[in-house]
NUKOLDREN-346614 format. One record per residue (C-alpha): x, y, z; residue in three letters; residue number from 0. Coordinates in pm, whole numbers. Layout:
BEGIN
{xx: X&yy: Y&zz: Z&residu: Ala&num: NUM}
...
This chain:
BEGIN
{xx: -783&yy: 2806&zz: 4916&residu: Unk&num: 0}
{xx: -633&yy: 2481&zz: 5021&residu: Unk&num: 1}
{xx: -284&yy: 2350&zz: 4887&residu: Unk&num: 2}
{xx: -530&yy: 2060&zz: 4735&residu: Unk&num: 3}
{xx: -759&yy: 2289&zz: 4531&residu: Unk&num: 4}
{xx: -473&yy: 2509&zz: 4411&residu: Unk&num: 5}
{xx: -281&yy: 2184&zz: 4270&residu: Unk&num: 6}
{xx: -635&yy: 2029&zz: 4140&residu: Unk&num: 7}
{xx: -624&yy: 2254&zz: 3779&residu: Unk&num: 8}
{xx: -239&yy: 2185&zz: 3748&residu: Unk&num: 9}
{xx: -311&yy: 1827&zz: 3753&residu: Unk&num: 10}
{xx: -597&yy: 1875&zz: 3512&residu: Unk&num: 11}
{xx: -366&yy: 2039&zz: 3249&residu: Unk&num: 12}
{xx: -105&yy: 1768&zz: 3276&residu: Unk&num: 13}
{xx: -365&yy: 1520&zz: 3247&residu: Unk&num: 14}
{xx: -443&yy: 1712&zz: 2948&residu: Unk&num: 15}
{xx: -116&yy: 1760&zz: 2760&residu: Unk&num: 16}
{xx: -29&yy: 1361&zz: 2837&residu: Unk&num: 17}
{xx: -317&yy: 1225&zz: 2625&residu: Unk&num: 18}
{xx: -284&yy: 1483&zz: 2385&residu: Unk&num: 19}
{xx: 73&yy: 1395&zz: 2319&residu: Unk&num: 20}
{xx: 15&yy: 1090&zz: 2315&residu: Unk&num: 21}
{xx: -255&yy: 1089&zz: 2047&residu: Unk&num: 22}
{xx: -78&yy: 1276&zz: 1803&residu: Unk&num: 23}
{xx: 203&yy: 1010&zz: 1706&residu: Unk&num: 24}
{xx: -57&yy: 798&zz: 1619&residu: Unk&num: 25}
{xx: -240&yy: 1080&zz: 1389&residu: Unk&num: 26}
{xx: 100&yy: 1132&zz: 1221&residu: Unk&num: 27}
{xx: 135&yy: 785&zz: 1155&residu: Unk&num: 28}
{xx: -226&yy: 775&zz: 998&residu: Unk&num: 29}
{xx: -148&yy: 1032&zz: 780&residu: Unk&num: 30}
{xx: 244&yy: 975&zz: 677&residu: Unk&num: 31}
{xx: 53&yy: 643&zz: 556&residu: Unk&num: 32}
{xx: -200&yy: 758&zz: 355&residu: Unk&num: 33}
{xx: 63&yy: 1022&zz: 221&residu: Unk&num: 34}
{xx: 247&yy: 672&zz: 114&residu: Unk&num: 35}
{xx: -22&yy: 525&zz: -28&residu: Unk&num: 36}
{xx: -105&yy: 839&zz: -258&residu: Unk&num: 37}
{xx: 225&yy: 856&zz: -350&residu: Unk&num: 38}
{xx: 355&yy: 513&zz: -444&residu: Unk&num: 39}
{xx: 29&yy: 323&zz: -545&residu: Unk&num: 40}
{xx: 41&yy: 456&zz: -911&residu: Unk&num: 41}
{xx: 357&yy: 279&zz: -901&residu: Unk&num: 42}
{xx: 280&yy: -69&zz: -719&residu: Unk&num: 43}
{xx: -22&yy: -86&zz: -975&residu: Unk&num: 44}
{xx: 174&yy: -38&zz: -1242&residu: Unk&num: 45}
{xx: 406&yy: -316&zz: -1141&residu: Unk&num: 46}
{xx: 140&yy: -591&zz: -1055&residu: Unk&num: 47}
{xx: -5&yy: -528&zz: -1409&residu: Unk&num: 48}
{xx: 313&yy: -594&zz: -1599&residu: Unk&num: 49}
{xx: 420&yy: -845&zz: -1305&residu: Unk&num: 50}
{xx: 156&yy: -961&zz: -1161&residu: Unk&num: 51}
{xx: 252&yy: -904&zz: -785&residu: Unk&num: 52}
{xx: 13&yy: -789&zz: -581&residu: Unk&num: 53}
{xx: 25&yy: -385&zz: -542&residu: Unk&num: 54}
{xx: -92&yy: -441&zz: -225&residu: Unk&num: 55}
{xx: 193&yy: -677&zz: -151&residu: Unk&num: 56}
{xx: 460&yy: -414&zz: -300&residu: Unk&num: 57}
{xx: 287&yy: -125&zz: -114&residu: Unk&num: 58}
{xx: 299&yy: -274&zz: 212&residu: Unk&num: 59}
{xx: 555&yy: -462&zz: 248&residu: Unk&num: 60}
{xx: 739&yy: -72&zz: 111&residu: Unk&num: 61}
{xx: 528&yy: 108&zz: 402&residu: Unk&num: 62}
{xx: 657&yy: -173&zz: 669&residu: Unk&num: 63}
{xx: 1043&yy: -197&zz: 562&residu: Unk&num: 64}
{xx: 1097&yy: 202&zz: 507&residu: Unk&num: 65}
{xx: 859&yy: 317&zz: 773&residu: Unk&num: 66}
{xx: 671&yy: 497&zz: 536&residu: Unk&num: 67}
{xx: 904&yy: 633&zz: 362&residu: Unk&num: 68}
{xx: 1051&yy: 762&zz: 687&residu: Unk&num: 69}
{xx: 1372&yy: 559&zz: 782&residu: Unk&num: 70}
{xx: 1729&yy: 663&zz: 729&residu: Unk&num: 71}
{xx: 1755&yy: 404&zz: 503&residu: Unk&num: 72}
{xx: 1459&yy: 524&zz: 329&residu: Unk&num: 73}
{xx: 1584&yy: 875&zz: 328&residu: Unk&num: 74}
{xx: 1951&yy: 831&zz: 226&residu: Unk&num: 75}
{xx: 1974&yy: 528&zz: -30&residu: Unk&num: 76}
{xx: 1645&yy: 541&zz: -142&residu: Unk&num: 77}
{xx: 1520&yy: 180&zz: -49&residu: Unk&num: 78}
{xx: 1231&yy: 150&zz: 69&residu: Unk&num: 79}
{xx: 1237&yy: -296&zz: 78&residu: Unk&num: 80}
{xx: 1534&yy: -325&zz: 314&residu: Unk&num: 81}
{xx: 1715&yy: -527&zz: -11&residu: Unk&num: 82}
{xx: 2113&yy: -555&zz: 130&residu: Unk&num: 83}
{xx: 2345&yy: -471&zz: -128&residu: Unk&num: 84}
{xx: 2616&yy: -194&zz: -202&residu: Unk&num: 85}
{xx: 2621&yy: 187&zz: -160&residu: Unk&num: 86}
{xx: 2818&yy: 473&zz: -217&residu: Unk&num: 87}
{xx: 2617&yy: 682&zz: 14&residu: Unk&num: 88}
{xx: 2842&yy: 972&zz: 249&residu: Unk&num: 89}
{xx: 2579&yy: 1039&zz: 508&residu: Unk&num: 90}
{xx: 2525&yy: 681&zz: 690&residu: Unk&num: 91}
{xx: 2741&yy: 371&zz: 650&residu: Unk&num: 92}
{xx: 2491&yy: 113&zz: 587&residu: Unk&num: 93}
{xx: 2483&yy: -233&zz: 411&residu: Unk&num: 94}
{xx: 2109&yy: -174&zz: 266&residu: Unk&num: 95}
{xx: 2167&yy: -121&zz: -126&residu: Unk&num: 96}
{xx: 2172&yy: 244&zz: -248&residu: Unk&num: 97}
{xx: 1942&yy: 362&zz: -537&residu: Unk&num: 98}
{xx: 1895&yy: 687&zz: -722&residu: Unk&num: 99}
{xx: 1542&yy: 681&zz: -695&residu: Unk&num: 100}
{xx: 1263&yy: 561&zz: -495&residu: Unk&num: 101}
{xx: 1145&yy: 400&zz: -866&residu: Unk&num: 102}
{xx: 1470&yy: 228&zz: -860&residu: Unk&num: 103}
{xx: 1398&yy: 78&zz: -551&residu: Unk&num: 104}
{xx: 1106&yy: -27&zz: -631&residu: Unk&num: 105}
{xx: 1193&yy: -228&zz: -961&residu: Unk&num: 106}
{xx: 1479&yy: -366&zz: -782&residu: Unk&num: 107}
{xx: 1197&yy: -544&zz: -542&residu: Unk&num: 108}
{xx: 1033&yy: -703&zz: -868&residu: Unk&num: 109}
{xx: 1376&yy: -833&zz: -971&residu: Unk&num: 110}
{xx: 1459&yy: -956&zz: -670&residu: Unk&num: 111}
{xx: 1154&yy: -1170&zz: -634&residu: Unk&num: 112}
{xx: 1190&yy: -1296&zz: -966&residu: Unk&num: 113}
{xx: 1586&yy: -1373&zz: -937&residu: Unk&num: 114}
{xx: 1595&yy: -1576&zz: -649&residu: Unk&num: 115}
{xx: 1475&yy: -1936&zz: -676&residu: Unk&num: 116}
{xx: 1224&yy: -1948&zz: -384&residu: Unk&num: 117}
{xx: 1026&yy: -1637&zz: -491&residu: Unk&num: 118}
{xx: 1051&yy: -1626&zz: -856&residu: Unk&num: 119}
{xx: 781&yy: -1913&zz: -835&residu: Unk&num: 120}
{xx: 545&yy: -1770&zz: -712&residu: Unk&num: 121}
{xx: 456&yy: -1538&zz: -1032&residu: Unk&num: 122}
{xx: 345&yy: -1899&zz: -1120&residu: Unk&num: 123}
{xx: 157&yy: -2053&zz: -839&residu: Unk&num: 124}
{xx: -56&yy: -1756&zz: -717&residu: Unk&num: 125}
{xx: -266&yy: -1469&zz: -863&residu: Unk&num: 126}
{xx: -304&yy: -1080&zz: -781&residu: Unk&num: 127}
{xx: -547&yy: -1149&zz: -562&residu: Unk&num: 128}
{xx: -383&yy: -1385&zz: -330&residu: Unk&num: 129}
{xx: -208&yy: -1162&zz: -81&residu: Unk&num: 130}
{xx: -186&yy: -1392&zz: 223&residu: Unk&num: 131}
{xx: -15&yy: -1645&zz: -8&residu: Unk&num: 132}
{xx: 233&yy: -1447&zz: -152&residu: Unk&num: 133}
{xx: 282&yy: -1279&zz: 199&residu: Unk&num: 134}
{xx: 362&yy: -1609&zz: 358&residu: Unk&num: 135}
{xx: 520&yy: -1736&zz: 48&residu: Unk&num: 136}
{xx: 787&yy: -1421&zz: 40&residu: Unk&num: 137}
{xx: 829&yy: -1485&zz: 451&residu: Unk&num: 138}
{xx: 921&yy: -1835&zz: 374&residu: Unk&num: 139}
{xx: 1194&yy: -1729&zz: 168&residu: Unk&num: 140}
{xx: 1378&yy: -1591&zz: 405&residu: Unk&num: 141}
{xx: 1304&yy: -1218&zz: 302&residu: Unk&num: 142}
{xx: 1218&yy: -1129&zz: 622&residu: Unk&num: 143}
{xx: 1336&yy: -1300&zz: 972&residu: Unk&num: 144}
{xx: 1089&yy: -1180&zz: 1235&residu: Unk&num: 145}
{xx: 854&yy: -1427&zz: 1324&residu: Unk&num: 146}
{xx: 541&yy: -1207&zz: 1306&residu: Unk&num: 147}
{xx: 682&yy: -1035&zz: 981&residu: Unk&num: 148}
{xx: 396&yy: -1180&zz: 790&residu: Unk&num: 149}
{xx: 102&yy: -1069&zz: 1031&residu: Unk&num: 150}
{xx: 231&yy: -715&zz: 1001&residu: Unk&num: 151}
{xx: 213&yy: -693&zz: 637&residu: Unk&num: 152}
{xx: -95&yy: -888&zz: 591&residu: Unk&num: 153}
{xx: -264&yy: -663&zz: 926&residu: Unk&num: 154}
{xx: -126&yy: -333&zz: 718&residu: Unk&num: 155}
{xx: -305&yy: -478&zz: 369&residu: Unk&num: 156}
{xx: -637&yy: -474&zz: 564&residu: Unk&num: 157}
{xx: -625&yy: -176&zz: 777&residu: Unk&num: 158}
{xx: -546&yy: 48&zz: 454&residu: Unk&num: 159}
{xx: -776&yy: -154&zz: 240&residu: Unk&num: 160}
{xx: -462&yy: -267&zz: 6&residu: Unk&num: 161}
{xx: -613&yy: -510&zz: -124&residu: Unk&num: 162}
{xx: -867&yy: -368&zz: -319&residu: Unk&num: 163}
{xx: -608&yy: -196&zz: -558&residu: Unk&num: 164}
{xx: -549&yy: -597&zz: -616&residu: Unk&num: 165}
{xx: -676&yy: -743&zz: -1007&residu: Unk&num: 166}
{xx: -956&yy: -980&zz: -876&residu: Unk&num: 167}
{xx: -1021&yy: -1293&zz: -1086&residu: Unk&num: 168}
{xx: -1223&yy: -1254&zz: -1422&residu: Unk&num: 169}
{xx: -1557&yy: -1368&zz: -1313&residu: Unk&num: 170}
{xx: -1597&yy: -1378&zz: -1701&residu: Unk&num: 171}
{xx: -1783&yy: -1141&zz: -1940&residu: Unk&num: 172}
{xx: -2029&yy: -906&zz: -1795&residu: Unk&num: 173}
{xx: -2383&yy: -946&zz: -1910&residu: Unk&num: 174}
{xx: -2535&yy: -595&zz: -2034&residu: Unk&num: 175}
{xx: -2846&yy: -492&zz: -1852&residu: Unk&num: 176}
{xx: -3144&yy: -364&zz: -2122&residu: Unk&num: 177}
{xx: -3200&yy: -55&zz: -1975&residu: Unk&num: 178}
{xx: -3009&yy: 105&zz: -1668&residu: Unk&num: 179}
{xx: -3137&yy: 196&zz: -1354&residu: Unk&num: 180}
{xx: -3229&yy: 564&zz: -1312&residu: Unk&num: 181}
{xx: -3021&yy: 621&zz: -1044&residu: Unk&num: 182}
{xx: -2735&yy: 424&zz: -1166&residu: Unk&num: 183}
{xx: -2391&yy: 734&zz: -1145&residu: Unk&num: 184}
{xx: -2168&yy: 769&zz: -1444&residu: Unk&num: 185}
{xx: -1841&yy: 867&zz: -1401&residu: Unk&num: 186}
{xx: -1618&yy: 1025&zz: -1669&residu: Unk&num: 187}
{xx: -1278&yy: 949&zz: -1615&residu: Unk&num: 188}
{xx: -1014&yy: 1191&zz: -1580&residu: Unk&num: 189}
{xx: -641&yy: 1221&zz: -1624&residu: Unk&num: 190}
{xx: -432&yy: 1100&zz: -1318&residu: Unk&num: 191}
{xx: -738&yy: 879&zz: -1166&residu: Unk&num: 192}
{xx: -716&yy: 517&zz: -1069&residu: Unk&num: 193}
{xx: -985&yy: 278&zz: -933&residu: Unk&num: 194}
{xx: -861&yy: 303&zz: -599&residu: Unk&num: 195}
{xx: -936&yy: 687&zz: -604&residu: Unk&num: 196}
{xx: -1261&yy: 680&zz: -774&residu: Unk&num: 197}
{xx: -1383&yy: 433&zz: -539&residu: Unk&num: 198}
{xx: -1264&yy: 600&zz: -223&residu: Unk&num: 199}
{xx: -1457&yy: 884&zz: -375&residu: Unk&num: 200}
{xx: -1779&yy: 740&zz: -443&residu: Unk&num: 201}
{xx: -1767&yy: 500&zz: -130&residu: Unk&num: 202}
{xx: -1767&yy: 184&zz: -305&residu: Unk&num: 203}
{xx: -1492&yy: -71&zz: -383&residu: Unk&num: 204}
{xx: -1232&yy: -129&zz: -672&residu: Unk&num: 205}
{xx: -1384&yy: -480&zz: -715&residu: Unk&num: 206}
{xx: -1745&yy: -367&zz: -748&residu: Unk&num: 207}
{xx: -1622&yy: -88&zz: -991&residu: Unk&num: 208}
{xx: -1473&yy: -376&zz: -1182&residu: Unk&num: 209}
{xx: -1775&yy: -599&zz: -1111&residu: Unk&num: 210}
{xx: -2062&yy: -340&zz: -1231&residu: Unk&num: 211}
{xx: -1813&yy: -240&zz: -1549&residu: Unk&num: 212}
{xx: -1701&yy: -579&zz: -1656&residu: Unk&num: 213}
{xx: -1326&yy: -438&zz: -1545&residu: Unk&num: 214}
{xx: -1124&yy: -744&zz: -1540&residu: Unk&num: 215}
{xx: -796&yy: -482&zz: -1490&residu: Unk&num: 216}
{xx: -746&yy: -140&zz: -1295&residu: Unk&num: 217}
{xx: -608&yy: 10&zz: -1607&residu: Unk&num: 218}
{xx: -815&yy: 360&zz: -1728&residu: Unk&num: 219}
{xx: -830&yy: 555&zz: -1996&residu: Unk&num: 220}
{xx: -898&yy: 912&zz: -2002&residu: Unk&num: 221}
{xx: -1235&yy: 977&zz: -2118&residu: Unk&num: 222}
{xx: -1364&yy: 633&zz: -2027&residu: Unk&num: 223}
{xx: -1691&yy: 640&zz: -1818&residu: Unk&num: 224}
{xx: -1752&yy: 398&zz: -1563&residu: Unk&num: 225}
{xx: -2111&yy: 316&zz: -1389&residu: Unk&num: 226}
{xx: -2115&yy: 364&zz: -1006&residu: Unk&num: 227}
């Protein structure tokens, strides 16, 4: 056998091995993202409703600054917003502020908004439901100081479908059909489920879940059936 056709499988292999390894960061990513989501969008939904920033704004804009959860910063102080302030932390010097919890963090992110003058407006100016204007709005503030800061966020909203854990605008009160179409689903809900979940389930959307119920919220109730 020539040196050629002995070296031919070797290359093969290596081939091989380079596009699998270079796949699987990627994968990772994918799923340390949709771990985040499931894990923190409970919380972002719970602060839009008593806030009214968009979840999808609070999730993202978490998911960018903490790389998922993943960053030192992340991992040692607990902030997941890249907010500067003071920490007592003994593992990394750092001037990101330090936080007991991940919860913490996140609050901290509503009250900074709402303290400082050029963000606090915009719990006036814009609804739920307008992510690219609060995006651009909080970029303008100076929160953030890379010039494609806002893309990022806005380019993470869509590819995880963000937005549709978003209150949408009351399109007013929902007009009762006579009789329901035999094929129409009902869904009972259960404890722990949110809109986002049920819809990812059912492979529909929050708003049409909201439309076809007369939902002007994401809040549920346990025992509460919904038509799919």
């Amino acid at each position: 056998m020539s040196v050629s056709n002995k070296t031919t499988p070797i290359v093969l292999c290596l081939t091989m091995l380079f596009i699998a390894m270079s796949t699987t960061p990627t994968i990772a990513q994918e799923n340390s993202s949709q771990t985040y989501i499931e894990t923190y969008k409970d919380a972002a939904i719970q602060y839009m409703e008593e806030y009214g920033c968009p979840a999808s704004i609070i999730l993202a804009i978490a998911m960018h600054e903490s790389a998922n959860g993943t960053s030192r910063v992340a991992r040692y102080l607990n902030n997941h917003f890249g907010i500067k302030g003071p920490n007592e932390s003994k593992e990394i010097r750092s001037a990101y502020k330090g936080y007991d919890t991940v919860e913490e963090s996140y609050a901290d992110f509503i009250d900074f908004l709402k303290r400082r003058e050029s963000t606090e407006k915009l719990f006036d100016l814009y609804q739920p439901h307008e992510y690219q204007k609060w995006v651009k709005g909080i970029a303008r503030s100076g929160y953030a100081h890379s010039s494609s800061w806002s893309s990022k966020v806005i380019g993470m909203i869509r590819k995880y479908n963000l937005h549709e854990l978003d209150i949408q605008p009351d399109a007013g009160p929902a007009i009762a059909a006579i009789d329901e179409p035999d094929d129409a689903e009902i869904y009972t809900v259960q404890k722990g489920d949110t809109l986002y979940d049920i819809a990812r389930k059912y492979g529909t959307t929050v708003k049409a879940i909201q439309r076809e119920n007369g939902l002007t919220h994401s809040r549920l109730r346990i025992g509460q059936q919904l038509t799919l």
